[in-house]
BALUMDO-232092 format. One record per residue: residue number from 1; x, y, z of N, C-alpha, C in turn. Coordinates in steps of 0.001 Angstrom, whole numbers, plus 500000, padded with zeros to 6 digits. Each point is the difference from the previous one (the first is absolute). Layout:
  seq     n.X     n.Y     n.Z    ca.X    ca.Y    ca.Z     c.X     c.Y     c.Z
  NUM       X       Y       Z       X       Y       Z       X       Y       Z
...
! end
This chain:
  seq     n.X     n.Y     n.Z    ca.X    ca.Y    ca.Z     c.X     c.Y     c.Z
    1  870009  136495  733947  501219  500121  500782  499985  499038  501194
    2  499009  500070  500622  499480  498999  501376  500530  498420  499499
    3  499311  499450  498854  500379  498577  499413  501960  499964  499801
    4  500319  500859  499487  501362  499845  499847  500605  500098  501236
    5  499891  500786  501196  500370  499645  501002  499869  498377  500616
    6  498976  499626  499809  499731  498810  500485  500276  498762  499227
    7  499983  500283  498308  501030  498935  500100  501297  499940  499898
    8  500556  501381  500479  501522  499978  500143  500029  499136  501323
    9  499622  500516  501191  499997  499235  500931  500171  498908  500006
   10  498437  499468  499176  500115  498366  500061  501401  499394  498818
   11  500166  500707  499277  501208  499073  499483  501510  499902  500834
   12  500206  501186  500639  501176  500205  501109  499756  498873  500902
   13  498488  499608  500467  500302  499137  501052  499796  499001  499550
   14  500065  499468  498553  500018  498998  499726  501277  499331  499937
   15  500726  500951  499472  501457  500081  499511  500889  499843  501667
   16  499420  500380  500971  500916  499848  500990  499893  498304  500625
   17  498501  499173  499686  500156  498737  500585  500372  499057  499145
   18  501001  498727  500553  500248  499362  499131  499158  498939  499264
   19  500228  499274  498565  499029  499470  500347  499718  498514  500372
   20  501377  499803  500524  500060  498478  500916  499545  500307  501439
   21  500064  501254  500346  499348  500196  501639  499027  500005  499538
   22  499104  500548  498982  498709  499700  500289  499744  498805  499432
   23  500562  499242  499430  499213  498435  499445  500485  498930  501283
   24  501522  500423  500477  500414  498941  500662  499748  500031  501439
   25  500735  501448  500862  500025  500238  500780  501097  499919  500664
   26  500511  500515  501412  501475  499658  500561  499914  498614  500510
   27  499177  499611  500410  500179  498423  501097  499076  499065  499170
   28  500485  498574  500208  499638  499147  499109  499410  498580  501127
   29  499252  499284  499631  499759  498648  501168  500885  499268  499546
   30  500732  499405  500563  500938  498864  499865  499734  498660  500662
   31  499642  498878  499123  499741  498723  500655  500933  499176  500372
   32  500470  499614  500835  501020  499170  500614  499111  498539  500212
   33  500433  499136  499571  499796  498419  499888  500828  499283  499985
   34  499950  498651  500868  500643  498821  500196  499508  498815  499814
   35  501096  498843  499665  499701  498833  500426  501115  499105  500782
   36  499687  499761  500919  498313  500188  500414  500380  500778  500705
   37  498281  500665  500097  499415  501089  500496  500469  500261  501601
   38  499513  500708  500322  499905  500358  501633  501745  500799  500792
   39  500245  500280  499111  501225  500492  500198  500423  501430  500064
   40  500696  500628  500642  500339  500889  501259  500418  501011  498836
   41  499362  501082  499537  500772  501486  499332  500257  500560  500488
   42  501252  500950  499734  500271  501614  500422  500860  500555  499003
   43  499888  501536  500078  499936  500575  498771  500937  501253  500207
   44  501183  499904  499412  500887  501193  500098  499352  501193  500714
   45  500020  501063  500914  499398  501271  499655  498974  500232  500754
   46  498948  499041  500250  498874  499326  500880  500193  499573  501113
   47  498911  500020  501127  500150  499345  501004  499001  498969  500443
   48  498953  499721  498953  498897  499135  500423  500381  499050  498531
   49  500186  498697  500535  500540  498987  498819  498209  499388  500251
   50  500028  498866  498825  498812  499082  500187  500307  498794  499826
   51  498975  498994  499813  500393  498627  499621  499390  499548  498707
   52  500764  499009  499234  499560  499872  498209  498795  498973  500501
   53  498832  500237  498917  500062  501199  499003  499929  501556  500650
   54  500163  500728  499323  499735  501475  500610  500723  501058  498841
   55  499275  500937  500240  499913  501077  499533  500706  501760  500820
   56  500826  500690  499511  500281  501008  500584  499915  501208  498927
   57  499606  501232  500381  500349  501268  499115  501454  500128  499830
   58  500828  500221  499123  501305  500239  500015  500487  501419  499030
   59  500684  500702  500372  500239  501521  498613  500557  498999  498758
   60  499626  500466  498947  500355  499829  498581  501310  500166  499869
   61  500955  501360  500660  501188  500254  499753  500993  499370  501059
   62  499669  499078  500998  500925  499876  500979  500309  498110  499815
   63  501251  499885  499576  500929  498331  500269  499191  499692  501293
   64  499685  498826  499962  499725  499144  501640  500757  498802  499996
   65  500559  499571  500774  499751  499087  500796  499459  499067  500682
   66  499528  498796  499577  498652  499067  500721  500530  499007  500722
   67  500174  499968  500933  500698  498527  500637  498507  499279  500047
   68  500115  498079  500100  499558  499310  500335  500421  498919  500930
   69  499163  499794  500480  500470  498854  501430  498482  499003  500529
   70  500073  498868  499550  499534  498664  500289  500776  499249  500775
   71  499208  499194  501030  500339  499274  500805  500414  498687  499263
   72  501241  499464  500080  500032  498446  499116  501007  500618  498597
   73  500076  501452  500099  500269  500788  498192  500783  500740  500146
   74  501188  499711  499325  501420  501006  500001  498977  501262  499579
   75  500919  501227  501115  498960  501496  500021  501205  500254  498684
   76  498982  500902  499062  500659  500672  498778  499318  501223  499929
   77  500624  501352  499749  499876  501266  499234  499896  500099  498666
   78  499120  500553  499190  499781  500470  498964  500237  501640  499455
   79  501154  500147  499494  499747  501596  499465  499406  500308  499021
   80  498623  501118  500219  499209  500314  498841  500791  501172  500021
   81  499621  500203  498329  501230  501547  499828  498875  500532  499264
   82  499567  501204  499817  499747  500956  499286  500094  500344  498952
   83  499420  499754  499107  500704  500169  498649  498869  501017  499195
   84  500457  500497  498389  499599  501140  499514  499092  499762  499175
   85  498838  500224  500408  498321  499570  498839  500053  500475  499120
   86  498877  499625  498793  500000  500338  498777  499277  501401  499953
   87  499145  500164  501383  499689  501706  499751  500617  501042  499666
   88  501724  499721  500345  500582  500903  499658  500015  500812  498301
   89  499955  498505  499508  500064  500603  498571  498344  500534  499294
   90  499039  499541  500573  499091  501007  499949  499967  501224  500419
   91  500745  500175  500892  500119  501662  500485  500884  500598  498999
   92  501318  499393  499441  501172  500533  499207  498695  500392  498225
   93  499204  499072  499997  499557  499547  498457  498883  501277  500018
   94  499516  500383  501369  498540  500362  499801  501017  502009  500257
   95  500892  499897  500038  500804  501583  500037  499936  500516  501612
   96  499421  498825  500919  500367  500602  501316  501207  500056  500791
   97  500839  500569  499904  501054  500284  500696  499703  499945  501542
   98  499289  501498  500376  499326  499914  501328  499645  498644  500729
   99  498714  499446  499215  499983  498559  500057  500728  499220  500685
  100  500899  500197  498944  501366  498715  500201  501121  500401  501143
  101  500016  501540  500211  500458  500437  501673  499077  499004  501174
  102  498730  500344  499577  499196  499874  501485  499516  498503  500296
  103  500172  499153  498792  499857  498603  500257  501516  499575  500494
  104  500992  500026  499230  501257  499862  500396  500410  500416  501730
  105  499578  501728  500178  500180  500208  501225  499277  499018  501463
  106  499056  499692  499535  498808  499374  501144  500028  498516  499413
  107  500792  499433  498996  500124  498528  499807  498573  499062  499490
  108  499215  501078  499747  498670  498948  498978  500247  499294  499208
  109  501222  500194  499448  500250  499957  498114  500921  498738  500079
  110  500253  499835  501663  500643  498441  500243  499163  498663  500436
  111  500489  498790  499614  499267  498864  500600  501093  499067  501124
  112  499354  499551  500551  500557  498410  500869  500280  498915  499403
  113  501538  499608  499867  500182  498404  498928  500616  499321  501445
  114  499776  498914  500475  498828  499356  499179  498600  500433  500597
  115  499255  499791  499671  498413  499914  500471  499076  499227  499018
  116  498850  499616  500824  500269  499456  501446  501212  499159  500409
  117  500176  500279  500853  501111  498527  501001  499627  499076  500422
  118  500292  498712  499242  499922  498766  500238  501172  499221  500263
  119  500407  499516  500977  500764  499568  500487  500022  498694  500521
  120  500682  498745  499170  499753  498068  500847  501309  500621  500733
  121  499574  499455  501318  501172  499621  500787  500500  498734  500219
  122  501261  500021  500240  500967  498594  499733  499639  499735  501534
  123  499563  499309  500577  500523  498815  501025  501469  500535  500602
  124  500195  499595  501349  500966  499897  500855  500745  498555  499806
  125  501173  499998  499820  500837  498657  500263  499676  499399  498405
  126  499881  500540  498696  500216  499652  498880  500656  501330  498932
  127  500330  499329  499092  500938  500902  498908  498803  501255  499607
  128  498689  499739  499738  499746  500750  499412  499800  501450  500100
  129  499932  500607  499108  499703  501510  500243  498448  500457  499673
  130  499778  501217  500905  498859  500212  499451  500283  501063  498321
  131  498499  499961  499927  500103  500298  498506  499079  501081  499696
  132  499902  500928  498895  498922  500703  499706  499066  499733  499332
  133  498641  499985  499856  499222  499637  499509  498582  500604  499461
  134  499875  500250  498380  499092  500926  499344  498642  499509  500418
  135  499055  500434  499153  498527  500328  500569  499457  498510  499693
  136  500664  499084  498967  499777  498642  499943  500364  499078  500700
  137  500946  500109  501073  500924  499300  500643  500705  499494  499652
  138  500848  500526  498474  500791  499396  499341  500996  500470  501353
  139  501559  499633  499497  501130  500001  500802  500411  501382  498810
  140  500560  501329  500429  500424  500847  499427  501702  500020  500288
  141  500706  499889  501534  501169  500100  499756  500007  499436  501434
  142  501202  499515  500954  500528  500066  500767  500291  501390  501191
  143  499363  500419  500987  500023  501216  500657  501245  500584  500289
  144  500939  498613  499898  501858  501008  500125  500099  500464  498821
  145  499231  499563  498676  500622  500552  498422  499406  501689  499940
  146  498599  499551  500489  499393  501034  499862  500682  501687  500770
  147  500199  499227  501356  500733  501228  501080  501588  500136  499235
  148  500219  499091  499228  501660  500407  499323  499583  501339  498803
  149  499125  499911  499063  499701  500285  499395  499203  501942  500478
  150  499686  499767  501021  499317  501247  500903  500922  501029  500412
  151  500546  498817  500820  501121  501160  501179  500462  501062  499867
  152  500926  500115  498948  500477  500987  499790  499029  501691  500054
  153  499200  499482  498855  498793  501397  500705  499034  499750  500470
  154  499804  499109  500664  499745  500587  501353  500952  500561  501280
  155  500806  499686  499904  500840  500363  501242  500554  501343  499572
  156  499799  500642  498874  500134  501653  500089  498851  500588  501137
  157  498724  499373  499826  498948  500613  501165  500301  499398  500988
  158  499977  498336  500866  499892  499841  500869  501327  499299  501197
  159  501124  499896  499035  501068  500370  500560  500960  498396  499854
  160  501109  499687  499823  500537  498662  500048  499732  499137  500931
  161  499728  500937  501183  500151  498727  500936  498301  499396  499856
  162  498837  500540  499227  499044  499676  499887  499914  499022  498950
  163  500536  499932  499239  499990  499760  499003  501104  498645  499478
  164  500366  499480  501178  501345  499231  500101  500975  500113  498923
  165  500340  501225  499783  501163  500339  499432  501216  500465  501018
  166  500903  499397  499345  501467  499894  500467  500829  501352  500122
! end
């Protein structure tokens, strides 16, 4: 009788954690990078920005905001949005419902696009724009395509006027 108590227990509390909180966790490191380097972050939500390269903890479930600002370098914002990980469907596949409450509720079961942030900045007093840029330094998109492409949800969390929506 003693054993069946105990592993009722242990399966109840298995069943109550998700299992992207325990693989993933709520907060994630986020690398912020430039070129060039040495350039001024701050971060929706936060009050201690850093300078690229650098690193910050950020929640899994929360849109940010990253402004950048170089001396010589049109300052540009980046919206990272939040989006919905593939844990979810391990929780749906593996019959956790609960699960899929408590990752969903506390945002494990989400990631940061883009990440890392790499960001060329365009120069002052020329056409160009800055751009986004993957883990190769290929060129991925233009940072206005990217924030066109964002805005909208993000600015359900952090509001239009954050988000330079109209």
């Amino acid at each position: 009788m003693k054993f069946k108590n105990i592993a009722f227990v242990g399966v109840v509390g298995l069943s109550l954690t998700g299992c992207a909180t325990v693989m993933n966790g709520t907060n994630v490191d986020y690398l912020v990078d430039s070129d060039p380097t040495g350039a001024a972050v701050t971060f929706s939500g936060q009050t201690v920005g850093c300078v690229t390269p650098c690193e910050r903890e950020l929640r899994r479930a929360n849109h940010v905001r990253v402004d950048i600002v170089n001396e010589g370098f049109k300052p540009v914002y980046v919206l990272v949005e939040s989006k919905m990980g593939i844990a979810t469907v391990g929780n749906v596949l593996a019959g956790g419902i609960v699960g899929v409450l408590v990752d969903n509720g506390n945002g494990s079961n989400r990631f940061l696009s883009p990440r890392p942030l790499v960001v060329r900045l365009a120069r002052v007093g020329t056409a160009d724009e800055a751009v986004l840029l993957n883990d190769d330094g290929e060129v991925v998109s233009t940072v206005a395509t990217h924030n066109d492409q964002a805005r909208a949800k993000v600015a359900e969390q952090l509001g239009a006027a954050a988000t330079g929506t109209n």
